[in-house]
C-alpha positions in Angstrom: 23.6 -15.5 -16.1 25.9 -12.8 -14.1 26.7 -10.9 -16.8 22.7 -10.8 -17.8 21.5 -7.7 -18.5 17.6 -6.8 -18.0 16.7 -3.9 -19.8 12.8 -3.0 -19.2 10.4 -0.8 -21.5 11.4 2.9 -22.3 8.1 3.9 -20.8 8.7 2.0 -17.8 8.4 4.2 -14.4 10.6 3.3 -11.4 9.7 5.2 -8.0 9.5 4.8 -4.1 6.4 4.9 -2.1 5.5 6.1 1.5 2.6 7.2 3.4 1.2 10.4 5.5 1.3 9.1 8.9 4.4 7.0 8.6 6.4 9.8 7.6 5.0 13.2 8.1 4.8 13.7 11.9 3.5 17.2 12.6 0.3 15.2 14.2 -1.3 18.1 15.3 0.7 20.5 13.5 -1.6 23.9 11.4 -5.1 22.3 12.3 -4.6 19.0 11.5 -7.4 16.6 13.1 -6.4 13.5 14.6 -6.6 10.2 13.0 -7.5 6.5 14.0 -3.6 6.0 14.4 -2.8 8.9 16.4 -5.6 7.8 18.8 -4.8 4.1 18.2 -0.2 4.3 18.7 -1.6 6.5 21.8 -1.7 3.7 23.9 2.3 2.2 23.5 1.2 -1.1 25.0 -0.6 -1.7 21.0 3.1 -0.8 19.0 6.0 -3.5 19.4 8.4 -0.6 20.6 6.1 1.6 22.5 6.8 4.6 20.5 4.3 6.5 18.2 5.1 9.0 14.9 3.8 12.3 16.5 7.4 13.3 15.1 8.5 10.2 12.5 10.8 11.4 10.2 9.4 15.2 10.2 8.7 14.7 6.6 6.3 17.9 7.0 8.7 20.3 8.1 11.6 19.0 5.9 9.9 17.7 3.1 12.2 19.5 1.1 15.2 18.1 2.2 13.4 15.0 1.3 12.6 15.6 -2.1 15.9 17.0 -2.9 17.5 13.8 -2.1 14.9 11.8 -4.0 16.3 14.0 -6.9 20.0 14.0 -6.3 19.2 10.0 -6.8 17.2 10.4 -9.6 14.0 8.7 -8.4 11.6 10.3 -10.7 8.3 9.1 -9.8 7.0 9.7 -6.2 3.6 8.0 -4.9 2.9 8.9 -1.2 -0.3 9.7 0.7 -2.2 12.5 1.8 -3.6 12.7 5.4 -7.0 13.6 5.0 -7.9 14.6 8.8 -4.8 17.4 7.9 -7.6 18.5 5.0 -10.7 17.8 6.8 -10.1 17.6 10.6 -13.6 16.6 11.1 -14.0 13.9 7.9 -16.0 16.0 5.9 -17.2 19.5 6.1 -15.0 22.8 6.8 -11.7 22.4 4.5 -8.3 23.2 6.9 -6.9 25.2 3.9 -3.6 24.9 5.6 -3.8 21.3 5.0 -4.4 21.6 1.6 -1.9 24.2 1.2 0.7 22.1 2.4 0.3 19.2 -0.6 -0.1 21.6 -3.2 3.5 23.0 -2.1 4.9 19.5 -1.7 2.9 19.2 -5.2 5.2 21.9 -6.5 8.3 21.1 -4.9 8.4 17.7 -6.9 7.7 18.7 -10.1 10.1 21.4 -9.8 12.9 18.8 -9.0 11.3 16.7 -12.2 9.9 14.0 -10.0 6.1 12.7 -11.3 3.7 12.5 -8.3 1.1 9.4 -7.8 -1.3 10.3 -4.9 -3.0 7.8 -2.6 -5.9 9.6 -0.9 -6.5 6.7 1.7 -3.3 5.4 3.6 -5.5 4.3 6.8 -5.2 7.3 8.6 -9.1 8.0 9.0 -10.4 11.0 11.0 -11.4 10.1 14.2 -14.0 12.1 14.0 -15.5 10.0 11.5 -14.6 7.0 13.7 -16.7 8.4 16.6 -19.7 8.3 14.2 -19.1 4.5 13.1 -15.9 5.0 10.8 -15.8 2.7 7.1 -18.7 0.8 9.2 -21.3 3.4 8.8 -22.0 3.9 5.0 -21.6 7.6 5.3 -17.9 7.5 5.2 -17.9 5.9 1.9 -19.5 9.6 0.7 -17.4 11.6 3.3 -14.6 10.2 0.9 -16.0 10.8 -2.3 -16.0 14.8 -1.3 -12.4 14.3 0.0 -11.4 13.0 -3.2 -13.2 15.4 -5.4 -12.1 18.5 -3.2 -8.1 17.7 -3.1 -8.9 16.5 -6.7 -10.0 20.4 -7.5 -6.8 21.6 -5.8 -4.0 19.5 -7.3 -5.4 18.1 -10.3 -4.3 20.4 -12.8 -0.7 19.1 -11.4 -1.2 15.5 -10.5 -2.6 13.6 -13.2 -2.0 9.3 -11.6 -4.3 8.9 -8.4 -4.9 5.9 -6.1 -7.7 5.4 -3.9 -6.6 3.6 -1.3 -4.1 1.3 -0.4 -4.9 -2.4 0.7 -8.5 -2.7 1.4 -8.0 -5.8 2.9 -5.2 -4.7 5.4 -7.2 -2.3 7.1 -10.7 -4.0 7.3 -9.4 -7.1 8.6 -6.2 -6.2 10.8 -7.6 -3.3 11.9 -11.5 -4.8 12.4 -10.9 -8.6 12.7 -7.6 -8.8 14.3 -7.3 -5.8 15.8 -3.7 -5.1 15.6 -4.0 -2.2 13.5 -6.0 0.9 14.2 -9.0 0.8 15.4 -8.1 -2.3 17.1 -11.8 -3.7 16.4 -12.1 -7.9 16.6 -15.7 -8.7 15.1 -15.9 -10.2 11.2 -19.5 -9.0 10.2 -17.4 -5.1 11.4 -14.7 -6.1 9.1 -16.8 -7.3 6.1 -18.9 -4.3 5.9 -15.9 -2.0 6.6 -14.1 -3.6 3.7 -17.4 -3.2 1.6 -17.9 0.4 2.1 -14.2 1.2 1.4 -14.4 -0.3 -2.2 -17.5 1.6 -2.7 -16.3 4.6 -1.9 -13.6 3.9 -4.0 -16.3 3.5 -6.6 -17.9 6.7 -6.0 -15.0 9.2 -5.7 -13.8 7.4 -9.1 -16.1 9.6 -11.5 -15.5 13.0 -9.5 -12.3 12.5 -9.5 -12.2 12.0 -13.5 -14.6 15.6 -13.4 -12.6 17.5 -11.4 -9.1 16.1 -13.0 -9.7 16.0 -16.8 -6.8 13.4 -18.1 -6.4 11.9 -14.7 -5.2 8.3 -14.5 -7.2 6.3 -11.8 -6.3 3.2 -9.5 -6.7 1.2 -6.9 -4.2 -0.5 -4.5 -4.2 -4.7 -3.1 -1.9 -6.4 -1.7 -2.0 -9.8 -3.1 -0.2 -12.9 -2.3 0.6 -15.9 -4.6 -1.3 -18.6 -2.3 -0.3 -22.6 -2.3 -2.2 -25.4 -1.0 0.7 -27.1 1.7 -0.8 -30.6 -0.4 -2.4 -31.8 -2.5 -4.9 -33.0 0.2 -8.8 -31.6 -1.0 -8.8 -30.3 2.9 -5.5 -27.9 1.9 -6.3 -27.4 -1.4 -9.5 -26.1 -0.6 -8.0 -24.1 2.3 -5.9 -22.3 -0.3 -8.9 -21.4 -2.4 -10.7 -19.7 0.8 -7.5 -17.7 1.5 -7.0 -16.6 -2.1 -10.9 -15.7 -2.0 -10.8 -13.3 1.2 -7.6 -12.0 0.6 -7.4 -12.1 -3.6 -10.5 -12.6 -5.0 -13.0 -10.5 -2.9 -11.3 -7.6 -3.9 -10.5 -8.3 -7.3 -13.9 -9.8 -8.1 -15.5 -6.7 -7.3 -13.4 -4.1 -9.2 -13.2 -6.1 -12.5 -16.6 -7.9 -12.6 -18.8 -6.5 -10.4 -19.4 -9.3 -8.1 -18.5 -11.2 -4.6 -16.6 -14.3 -5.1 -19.9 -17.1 -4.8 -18.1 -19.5 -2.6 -16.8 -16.5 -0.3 -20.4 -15.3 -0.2 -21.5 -18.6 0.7 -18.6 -19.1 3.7 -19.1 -16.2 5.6 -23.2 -16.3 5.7 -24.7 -14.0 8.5 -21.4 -12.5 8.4 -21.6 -10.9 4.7 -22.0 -6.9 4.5 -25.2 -4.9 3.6 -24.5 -4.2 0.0 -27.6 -1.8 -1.2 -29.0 -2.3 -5.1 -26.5 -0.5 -7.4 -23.5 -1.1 -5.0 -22.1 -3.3 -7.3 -21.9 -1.7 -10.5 -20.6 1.6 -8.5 -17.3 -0.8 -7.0 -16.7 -1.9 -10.6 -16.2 2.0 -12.3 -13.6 1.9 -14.9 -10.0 2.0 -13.8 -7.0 3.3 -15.8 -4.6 0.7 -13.9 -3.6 -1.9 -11.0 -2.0 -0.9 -7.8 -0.2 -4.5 -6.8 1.8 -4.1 -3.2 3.2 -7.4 -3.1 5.5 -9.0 -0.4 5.4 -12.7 -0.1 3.4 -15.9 -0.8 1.5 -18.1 1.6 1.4 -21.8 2.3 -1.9 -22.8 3.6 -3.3 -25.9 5.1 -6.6 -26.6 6.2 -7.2 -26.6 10.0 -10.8 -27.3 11.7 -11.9 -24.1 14.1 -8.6 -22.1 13.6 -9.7 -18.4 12.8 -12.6 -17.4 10.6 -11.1 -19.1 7.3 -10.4 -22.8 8.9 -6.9 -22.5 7.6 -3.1 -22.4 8.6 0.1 -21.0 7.3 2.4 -23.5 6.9 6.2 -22.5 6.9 8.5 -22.9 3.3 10.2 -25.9 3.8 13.4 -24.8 2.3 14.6 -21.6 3.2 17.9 -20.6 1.6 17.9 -16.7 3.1 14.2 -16.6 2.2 13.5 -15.7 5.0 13.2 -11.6 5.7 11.8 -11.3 9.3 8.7 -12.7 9.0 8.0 -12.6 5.1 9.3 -15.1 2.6 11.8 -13.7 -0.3 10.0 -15.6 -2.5 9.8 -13.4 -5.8 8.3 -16.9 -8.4 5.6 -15.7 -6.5 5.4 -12.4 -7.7 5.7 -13.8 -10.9 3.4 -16.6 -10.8 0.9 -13.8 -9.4 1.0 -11.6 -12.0 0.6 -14.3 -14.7 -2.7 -14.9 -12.8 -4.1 -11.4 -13.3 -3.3 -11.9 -17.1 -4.9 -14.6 -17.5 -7.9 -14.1 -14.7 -8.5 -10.5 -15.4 -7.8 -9.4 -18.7 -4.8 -8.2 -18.6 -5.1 -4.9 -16.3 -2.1 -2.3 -16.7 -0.2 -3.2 -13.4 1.8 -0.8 -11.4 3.8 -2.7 -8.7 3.1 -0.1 -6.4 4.6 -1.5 -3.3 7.4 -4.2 -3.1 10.5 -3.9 -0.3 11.9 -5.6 2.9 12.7 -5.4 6.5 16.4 -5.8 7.9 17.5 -6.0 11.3 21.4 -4.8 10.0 20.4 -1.8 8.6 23.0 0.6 10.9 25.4 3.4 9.9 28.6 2.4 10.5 31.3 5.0 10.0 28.5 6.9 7.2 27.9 3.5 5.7 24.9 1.5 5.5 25.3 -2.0 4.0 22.5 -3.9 2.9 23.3 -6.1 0.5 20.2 -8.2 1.3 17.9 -5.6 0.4 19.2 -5.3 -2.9 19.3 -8.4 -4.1 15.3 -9.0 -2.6 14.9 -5.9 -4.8 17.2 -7.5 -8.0 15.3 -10.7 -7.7 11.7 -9.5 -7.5 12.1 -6.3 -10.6 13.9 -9.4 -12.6 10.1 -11.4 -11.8 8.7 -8.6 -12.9 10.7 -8.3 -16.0 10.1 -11.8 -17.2 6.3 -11.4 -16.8 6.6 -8.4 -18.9 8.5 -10.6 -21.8 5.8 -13.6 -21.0 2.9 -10.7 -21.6 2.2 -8.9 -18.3 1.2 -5.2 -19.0 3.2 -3.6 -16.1 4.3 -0.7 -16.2 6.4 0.4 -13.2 7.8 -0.3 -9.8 7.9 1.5 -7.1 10.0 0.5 -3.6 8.8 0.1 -0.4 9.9 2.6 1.2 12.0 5.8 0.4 12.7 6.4 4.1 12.2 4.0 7.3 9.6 5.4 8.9 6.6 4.3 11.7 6.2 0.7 10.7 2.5 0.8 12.0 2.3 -1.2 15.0 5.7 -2.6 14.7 6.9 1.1 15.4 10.3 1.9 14.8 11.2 -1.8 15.2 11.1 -2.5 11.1 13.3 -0.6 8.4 11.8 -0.5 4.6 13.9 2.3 3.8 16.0 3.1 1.4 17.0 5.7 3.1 18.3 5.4 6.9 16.9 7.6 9.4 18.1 8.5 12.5 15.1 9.0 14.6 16.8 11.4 17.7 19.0 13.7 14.9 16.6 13.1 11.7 19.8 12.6 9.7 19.6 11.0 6.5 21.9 8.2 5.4 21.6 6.7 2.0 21.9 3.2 2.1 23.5 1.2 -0.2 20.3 -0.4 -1.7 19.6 3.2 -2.6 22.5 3.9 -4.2 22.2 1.1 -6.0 18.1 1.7 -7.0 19.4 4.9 -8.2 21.3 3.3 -10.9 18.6 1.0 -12.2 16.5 4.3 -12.5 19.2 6.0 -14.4 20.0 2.8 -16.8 16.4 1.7 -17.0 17.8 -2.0 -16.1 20.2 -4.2 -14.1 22.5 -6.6 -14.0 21.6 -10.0 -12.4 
């Protein structure tokens, strides 16, 4: 199959994703609040290299350097975040109009270099002001958001027509609540299980005012998901795999598409489960346009009396020719095996792939050269998954690359590279590596070459 060329839909839309605080710096920069991860990276002792992204790659002062790049490679489609303590420094209330003014000219900038925006209004960069009065823990954040997204909905909806919500739910209720490695660095499950709660419904409720304030706008929301095995076919490991595909998969798929917890979840975490009010339900599961999937390995799990809150255990691949990138598995059947499952479990649902990349440890310039030939074939192998579940059915409908520039790996810091794009953190310079040459070519062609 080396000669095998994979030539996907004429509709289909191939982009590169970032988010605010990974890339924007300018922390306090024009009235900009600060967020849970400014006050969390604060501390160095919680980021692997002790740095923080009050400066990252200075995407706010030279966005347009960025953007003219992302043309001259001819990535057309462009989903990134907004921070929303740079719009509402406080959460909610007063507007800081130069925040807003500063998206609707980055708005501008990309559709005057013919490149399609997709906006993410929640990246996990909540206000701390809204964390001092109980953050995604106190149900008022849920309607905090709802105004956010309306009010930047007013302003660049008449521009940006494909909004996410938020991205991965799950990542920052239980990493930053259970496990406490990500911002706020809470460690309490009932916390978690109620922050995740209140996310998805404010998800729910900004849905319908975005659609009022954005006639024609496209709505999503983001999950990373994992294809999840059982490490035998013991009923102890099997049914270790079905608990880690119902807190990680199911209780945030359940909810958008029918409106309900997963029963045996429910049943599992007991005193632990959330507050949900009468109606809560029915507002999670408003109707979406499409699928945000942000997908990155699979898991192995075992079962494993008293270890963590799910009784369960990775277990390591046991073969790992190159699979494995740092500490994810390049393990793209996964992907494909995955999205066959939301076929078949959930009707079908348009699917954007909306984050999907990997970490080297060899990504240096060497004499204006950097070589990663890793990264493009992780990237080859998982768009070719997606292409066969398109032939095999799947309604997906784009890919976009995590990420277009390295940036503040969250509390990894500087110590992980995503990009396609190197950057040298001391002079900002910006390298094109060769994965990005080579993405640029499979958005140009619509297709690659296996």
């Amino acid at each position: 199959m080396a000669n095998t060329t994979l030539q996907f839909p004429g509709s289909f839309t191939w982009g590169t994703a970032t988010a605010a605080f990974q890339i924007e710096g300018g922390h306090d920069a024009d009235g900009k609040g600060p967020s849970i991860w400014d006050t969390y990276s604060a501390d160095s002792s919680r980021i692997a290299d002790g740095k923080n992204a009050k400066v990252s790659c200075d995407h706010y002062h030279r966005y347009r350097e960025d953007i003219a790049l992302m043309a001259q490679l001819g990535y057309r489609n462009y989903r990134f975040s907004l921070s929303w303590p740079r719009i509402f420094p406080q959460g909610r209330g007063n507007v800081n109009p130069a925040g807003l003014d500063f998206y609707d000219m980055l708005v501008d900038e990309l559709l005057a270099n013919d490149i399609t925006p997709f906006v993410t209004l929640f990246h996990w960069d909540l206000p701390q002001a809204l964390q001092e009065k109980g953050g995604w823990a106190n149900r008022r954040t849920a309607d905090a958001f709802a105004d956010y997204g309306e009010t930047v909905a007013q302003r660049l909806g008449d521009r940006v027509k494909n909004w996410m919500t938020h991205n991965e739910p799950w990542v920052h209720a239980f990493a930053g609540h259970l496990f406490g490695h990500h911002a706020p660095g809470i460690s309490d499950l009932p916390r978690a299980l109620q922050t995740a709660h209140h996310i998805l419904l404010s998800h729910g409720l900004a849905v319908p005012r975005i659609r009022s304030a954005c006639p024609g706008a496209r709505i999503g929301l983001v999950h990373n998901l994992e294809w999840i095995e059982a490490a035998s076919d013991k009923d102890a490991d099997v049914q270790a795999a079905k608990r880690h595909d119902g807190a990680f998969n199911r209780w945030y798929l359940d909810t958008v598409f029918y409106g309900r917890y997963p029963e045996d979840m429910c049943a599992w975490y007991k005193d632990a489960m959330p507050e949900i009010q009468e109606g809560d339900m029915q507002i999670i599961a408003a109707p979406c346009d499409f699928l945000g999937v942000n997908y990155y390995t699979r898991r192995i799990m075992a079962h494993e009396t008293d270890s963590g809150f799910l009784h369960t255990r990775q277990v390591r691949w046991p073969f790992v020719p190159r699979a494995q990138y740092e500490e994810w598995e390049n393990n793209p059947e996964g992907l494909y095996r995955l999205l066959l499952r939301l076929k078949r479990d959930y009707n079908n649902p348009p699917i954007y792939i909306s984050e999907n990349g990997t970490p080297l440890e060899q990504d240096k310039v060497i004499d204006g050269i950097c070589s990663d030939p890793d990264r493009i074939e992780y990237i080859r192998r998982h768009a070719a998954a997606v292409w066969q579940a398109i032939q095999d059915g799947s309604d997906i409908r784009g890919y976009f690359v995590w990420s277009f520039l390295d940036n503040f790996e969250w509390n990894f810091g500087y110590s992980k590279r995503f990009g396609l794009i190197h950057v040298d953190f001391d002079s900002q310079k910006r390298t094109v590596k060769e994965s990005g040459h080579w993405f640029s070519r499979v958005c140009k062609d619509n297709g690659f070459s296996l």
